[in-house]
NUVEXMI-770585 format. One record per residue (C-alpha): residue number from 1; x, y, z; residue in three letters. Coordinates in nm, 2 decimals, decimal comma, always signed. Example, Ala and Ser with C-alpha at 12.3 -4.5 7.8 and 13.67 -1.06 7.14 Angstrom:
<rec><k>1</k><u>+1,23</u><v>-0,45</v><w>+0,78</w><r>ALA</r></rec>
<rec><k>2</k><u>+1,37</u><v>-0,11</v><w>+0,71</w><r>SER</r></rec>
This chain:
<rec><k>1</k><u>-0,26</u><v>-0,44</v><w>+2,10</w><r>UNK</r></rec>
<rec><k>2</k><u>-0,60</u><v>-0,55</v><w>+2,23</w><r>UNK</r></rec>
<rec><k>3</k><u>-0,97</u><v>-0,56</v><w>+2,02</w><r>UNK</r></rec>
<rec><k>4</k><u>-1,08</u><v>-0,20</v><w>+2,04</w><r>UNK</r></rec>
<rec><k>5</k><u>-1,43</u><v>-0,37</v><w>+2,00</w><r>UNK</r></rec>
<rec><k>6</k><u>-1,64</u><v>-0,50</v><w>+2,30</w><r>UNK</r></rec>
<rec><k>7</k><u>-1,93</u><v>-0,74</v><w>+2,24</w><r>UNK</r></rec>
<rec><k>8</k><u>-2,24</u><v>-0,65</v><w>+2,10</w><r>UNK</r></rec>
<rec><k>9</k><u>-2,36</u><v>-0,43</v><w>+1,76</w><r>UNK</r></rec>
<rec><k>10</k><u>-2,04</u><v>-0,23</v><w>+1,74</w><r>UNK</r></rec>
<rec><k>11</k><u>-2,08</u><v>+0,15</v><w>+1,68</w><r>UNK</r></rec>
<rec><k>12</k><u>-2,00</u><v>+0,32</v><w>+1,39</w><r>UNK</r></rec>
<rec><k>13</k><u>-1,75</u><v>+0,50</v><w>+1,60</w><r>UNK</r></rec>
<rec><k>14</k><u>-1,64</u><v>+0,16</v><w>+1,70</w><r>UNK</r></rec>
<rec><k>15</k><u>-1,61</u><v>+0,06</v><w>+1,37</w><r>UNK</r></rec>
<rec><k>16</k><u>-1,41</u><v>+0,32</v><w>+1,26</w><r>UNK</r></rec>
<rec><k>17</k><u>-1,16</u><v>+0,29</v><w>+1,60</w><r>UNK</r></rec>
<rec><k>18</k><u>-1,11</u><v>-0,09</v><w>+1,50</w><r>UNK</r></rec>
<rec><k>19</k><u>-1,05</u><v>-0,05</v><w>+1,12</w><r>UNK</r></rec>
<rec><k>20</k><u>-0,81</u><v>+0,25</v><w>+1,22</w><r>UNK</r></rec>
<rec><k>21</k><u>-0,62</u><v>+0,00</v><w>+1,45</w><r>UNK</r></rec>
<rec><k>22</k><u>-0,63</u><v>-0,32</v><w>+1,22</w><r>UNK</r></rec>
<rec><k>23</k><u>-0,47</u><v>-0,04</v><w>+0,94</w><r>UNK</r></rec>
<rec><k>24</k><u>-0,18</u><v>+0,12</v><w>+1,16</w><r>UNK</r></rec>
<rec><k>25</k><u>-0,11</u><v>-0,27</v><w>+1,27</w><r>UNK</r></rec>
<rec><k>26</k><u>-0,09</u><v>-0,34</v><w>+0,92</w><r>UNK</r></rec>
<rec><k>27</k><u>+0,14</u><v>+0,00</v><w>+0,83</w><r>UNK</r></rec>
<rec><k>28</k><u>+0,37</u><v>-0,13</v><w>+1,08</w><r>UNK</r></rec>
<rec><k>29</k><u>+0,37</u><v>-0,43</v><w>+0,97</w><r>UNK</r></rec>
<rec><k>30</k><u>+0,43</u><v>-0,32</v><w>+0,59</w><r>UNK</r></rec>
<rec><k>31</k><u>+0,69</u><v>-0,05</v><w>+0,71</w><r>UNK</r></rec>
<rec><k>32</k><u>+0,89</u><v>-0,32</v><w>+0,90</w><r>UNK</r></rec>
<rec><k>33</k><u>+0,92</u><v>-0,55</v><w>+0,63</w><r>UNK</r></rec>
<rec><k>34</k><u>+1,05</u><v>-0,27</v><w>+0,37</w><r>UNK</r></rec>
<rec><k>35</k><u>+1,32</u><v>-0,14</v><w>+0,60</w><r>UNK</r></rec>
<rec><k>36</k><u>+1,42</u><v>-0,51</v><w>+0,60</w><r>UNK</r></rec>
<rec><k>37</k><u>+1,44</u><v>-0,48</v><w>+0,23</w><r>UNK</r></rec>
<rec><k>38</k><u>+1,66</u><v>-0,14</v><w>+0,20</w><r>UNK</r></rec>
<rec><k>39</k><u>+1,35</u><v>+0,11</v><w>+0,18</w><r>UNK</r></rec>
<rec><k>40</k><u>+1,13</u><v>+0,34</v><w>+0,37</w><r>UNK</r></rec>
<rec><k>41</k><u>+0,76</u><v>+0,27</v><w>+0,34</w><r>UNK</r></rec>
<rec><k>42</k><u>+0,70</u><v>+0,56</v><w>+0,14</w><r>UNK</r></rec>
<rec><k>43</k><u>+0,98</u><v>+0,36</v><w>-0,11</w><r>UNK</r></rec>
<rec><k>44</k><u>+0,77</u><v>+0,06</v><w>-0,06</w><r>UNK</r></rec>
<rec><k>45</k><u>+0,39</u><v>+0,21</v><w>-0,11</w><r>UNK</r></rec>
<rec><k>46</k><u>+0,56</u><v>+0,37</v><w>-0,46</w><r>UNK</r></rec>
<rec><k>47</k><u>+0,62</u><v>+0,03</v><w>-0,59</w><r>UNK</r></rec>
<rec><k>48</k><u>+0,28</u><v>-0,06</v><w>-0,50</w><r>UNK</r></rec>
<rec><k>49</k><u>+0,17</u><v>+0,20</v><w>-0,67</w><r>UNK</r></rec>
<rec><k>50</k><u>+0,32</u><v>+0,18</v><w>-0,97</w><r>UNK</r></rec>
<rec><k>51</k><u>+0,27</u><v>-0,21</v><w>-1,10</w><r>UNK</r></rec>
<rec><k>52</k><u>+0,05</u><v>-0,04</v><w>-1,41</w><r>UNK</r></rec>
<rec><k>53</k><u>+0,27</u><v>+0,31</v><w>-1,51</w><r>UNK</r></rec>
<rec><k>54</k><u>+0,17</u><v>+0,58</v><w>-1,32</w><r>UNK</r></rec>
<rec><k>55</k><u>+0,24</u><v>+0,97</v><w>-1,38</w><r>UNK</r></rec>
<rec><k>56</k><u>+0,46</u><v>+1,17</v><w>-1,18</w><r>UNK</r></rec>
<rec><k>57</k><u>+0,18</u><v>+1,36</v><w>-1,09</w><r>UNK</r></rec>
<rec><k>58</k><u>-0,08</u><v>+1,06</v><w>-0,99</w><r>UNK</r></rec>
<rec><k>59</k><u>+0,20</u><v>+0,90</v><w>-0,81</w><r>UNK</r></rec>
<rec><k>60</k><u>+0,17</u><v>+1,19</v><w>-0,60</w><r>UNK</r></rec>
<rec><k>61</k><u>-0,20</u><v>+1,15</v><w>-0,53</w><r>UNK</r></rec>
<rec><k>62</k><u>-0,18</u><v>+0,82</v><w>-0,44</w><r>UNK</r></rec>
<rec><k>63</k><u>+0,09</u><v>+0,85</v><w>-0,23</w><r>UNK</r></rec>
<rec><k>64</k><u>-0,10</u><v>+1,15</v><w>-0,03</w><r>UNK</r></rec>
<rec><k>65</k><u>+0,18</u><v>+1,33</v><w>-0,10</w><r>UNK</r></rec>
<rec><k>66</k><u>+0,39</u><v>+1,67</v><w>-0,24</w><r>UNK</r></rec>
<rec><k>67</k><u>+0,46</u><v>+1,60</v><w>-0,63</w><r>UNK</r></rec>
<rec><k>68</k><u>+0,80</u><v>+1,73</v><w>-0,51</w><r>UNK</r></rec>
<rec><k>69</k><u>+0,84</u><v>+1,46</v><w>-0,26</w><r>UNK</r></rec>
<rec><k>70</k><u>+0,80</u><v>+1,22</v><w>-0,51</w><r>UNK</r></rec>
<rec><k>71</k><u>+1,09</u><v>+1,30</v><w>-0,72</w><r>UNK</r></rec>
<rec><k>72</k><u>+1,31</u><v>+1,21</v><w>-0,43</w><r>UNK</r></rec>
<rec><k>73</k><u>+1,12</u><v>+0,86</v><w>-0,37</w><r>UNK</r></rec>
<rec><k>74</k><u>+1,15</u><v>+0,78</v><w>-0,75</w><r>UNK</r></rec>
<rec><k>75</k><u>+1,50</u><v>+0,85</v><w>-0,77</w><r>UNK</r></rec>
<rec><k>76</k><u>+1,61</u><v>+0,60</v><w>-0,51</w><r>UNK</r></rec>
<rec><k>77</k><u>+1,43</u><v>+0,38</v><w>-0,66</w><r>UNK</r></rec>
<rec><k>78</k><u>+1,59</u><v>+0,41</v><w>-0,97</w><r>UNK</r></rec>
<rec><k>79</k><u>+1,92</u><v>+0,41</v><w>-0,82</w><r>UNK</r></rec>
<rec><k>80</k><u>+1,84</u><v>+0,09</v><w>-0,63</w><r>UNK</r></rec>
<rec><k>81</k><u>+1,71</u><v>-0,05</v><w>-1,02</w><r>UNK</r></rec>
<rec><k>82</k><u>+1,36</u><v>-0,10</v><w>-0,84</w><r>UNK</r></rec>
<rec><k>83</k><u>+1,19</u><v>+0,15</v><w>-1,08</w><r>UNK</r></rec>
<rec><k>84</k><u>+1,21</u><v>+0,36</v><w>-1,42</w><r>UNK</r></rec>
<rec><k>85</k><u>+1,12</u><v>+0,65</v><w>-1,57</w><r>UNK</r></rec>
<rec><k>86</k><u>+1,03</u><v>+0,78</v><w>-1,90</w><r>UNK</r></rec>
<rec><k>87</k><u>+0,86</u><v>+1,06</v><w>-2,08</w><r>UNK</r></rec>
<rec><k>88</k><u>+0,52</u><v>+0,99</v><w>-2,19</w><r>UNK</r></rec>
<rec><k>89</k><u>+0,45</u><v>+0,93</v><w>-2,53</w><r>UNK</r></rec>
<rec><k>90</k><u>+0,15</u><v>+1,25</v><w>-2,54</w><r>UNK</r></rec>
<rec><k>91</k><u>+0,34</u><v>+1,50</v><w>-2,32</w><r>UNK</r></rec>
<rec><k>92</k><u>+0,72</u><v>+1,46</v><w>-2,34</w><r>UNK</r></rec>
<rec><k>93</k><u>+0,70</u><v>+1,73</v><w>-2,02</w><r>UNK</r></rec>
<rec><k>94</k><u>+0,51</u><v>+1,42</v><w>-1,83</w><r>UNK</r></rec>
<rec><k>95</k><u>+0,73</u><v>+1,17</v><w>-1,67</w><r>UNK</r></rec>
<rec><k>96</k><u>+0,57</u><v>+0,82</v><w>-1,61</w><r>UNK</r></rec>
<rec><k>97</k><u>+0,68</u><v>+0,60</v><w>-1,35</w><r>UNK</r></rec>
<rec><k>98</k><u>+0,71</u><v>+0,21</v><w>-1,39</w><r>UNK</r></rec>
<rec><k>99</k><u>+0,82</u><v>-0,07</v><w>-1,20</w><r>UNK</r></rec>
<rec><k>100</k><u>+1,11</u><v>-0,28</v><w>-1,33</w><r>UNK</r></rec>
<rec><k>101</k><u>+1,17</u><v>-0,72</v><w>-1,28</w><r>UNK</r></rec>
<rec><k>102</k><u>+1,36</u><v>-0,61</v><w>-0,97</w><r>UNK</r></rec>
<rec><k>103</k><u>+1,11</u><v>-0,37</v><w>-0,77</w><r>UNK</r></rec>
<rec><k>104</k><u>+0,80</u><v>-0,68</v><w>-0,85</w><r>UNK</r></rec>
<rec><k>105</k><u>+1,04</u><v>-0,93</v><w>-0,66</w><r>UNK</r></rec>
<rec><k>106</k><u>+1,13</u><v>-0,64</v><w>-0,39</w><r>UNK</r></rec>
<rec><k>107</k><u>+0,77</u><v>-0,62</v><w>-0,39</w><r>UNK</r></rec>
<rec><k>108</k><u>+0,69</u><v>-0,97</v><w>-0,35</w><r>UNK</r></rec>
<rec><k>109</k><u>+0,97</u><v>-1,04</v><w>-0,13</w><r>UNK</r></rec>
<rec><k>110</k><u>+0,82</u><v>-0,74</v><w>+0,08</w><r>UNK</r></rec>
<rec><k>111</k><u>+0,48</u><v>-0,87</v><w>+0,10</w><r>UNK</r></rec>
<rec><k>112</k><u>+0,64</u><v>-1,26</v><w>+0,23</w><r>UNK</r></rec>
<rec><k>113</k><u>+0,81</u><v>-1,08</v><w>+0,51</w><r>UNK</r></rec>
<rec><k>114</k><u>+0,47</u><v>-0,96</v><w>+0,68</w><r>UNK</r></rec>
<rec><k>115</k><u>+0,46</u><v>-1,21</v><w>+0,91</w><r>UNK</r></rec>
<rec><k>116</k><u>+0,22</u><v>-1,04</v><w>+1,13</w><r>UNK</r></rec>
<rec><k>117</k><u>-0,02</u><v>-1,00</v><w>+0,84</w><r>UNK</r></rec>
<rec><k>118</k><u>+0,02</u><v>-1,34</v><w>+0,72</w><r>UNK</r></rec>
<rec><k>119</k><u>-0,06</u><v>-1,43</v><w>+1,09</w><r>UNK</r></rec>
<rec><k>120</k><u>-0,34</u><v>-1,24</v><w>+1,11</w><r>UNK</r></rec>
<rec><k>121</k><u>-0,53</u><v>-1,31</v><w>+0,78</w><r>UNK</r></rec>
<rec><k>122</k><u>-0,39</u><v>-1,68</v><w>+0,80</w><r>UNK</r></rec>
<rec><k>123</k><u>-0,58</u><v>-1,74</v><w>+1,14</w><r>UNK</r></rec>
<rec><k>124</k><u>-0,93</u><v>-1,70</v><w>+0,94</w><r>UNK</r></rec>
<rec><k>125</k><u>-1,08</u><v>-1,96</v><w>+0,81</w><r>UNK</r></rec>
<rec><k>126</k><u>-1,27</u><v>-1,98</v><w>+0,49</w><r>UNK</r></rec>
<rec><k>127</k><u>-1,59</u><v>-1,84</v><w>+0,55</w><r>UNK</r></rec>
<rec><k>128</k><u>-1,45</u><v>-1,58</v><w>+0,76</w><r>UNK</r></rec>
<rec><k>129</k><u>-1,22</u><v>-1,41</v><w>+0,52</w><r>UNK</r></rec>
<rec><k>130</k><u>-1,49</u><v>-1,42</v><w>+0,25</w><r>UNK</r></rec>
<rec><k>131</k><u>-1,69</u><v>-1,24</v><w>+0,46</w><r>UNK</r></rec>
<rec><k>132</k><u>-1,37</u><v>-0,97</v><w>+0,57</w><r>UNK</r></rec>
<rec><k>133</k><u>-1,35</u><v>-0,95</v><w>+0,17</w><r>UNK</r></rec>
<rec><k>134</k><u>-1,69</u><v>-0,86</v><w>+0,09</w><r>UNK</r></rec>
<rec><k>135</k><u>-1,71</u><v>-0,62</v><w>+0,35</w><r>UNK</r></rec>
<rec><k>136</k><u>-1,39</u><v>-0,46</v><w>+0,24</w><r>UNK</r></rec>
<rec><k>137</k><u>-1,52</u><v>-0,47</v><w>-0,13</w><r>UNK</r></rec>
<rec><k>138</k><u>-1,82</u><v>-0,28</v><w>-0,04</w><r>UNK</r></rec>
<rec><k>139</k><u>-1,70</u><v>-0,03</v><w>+0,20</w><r>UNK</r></rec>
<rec><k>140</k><u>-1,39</u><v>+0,09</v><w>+0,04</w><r>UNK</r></rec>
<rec><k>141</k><u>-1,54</u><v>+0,26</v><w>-0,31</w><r>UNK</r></rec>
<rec><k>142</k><u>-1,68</u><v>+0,48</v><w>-0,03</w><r>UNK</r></rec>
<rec><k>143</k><u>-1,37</u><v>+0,53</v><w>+0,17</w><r>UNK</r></rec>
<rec><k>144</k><u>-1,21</u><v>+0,62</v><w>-0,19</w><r>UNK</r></rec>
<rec><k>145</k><u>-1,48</u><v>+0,84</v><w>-0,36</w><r>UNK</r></rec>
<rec><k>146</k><u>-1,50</u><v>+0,49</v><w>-0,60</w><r>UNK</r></rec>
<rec><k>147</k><u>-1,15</u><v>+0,53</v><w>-0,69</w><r>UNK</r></rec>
């Protein structure tokens, strides 16, 4: 895949065409190096999600997805030992979702196996990826609503 910017002050259209590619490179990426490791990406993003415990519910939200679709995603991760569940402590009704010793090496070995991503941010140097970082840092609280 080829820059989707051209030389000069890049529009904000441009902008938003380049960040959109550098993200579905990334996804594939990500989604590549989970199947390598026995899960989907949605499996994968769940473990992400959950390194604090998350609710059911908020898993959901964070995942972009159908509380009911997360049910299914939990369970094989429990199956595979990756993750756990438990009722929280305020609302027995509320399930909270945690990630056990096993899913955090999954994770980690997950995150090793990106070798294009390791690639790409590798090939910056110092001052370049500070700069990548602060950008980031300031335009994704907007992206997110601050979240």
């Amino acid at each position: 895949m080829g820059s989707t910017l051209t030389p000069g002050v890049p529009t904000t259209a441009d902008l938003m065409e380049a960040v959109a590619a550098v993200g579905t490179a990334y996804f594939h990426d990500f989604a590549a190096a989970a199947a390598r490791h026995g899960l989907t990406s949605s499996q994968a993003k769940a473990l992400k999600a959950v390194q604090e415990p998350v609710p059911m519910r908020a898993l959901a939200g964070r995942l972009g997805c159908d509380a009911s679709n997360v049910t299914g995603i939990v369970d094989r991760l429990e199956s595979l030992g990756l993750a756990g569940r438990e009722a929280a402590a305020a609302d027995r009704r509320v399930k909270i979702v945690t990630i056990t010793p096993a899913g955090a090496r999954t994770l980690e070995a997950i995150r090793a196996d990106m070798t294009r991503a390791h690639e790409a941010f590798g090939s910056l140097d110092e001052e370049q990826r500070e700069a990548l970082g602060r950008l980031c840092r300031q335009v994704l609280p907007l992206l997110t609503g601050g979240q």
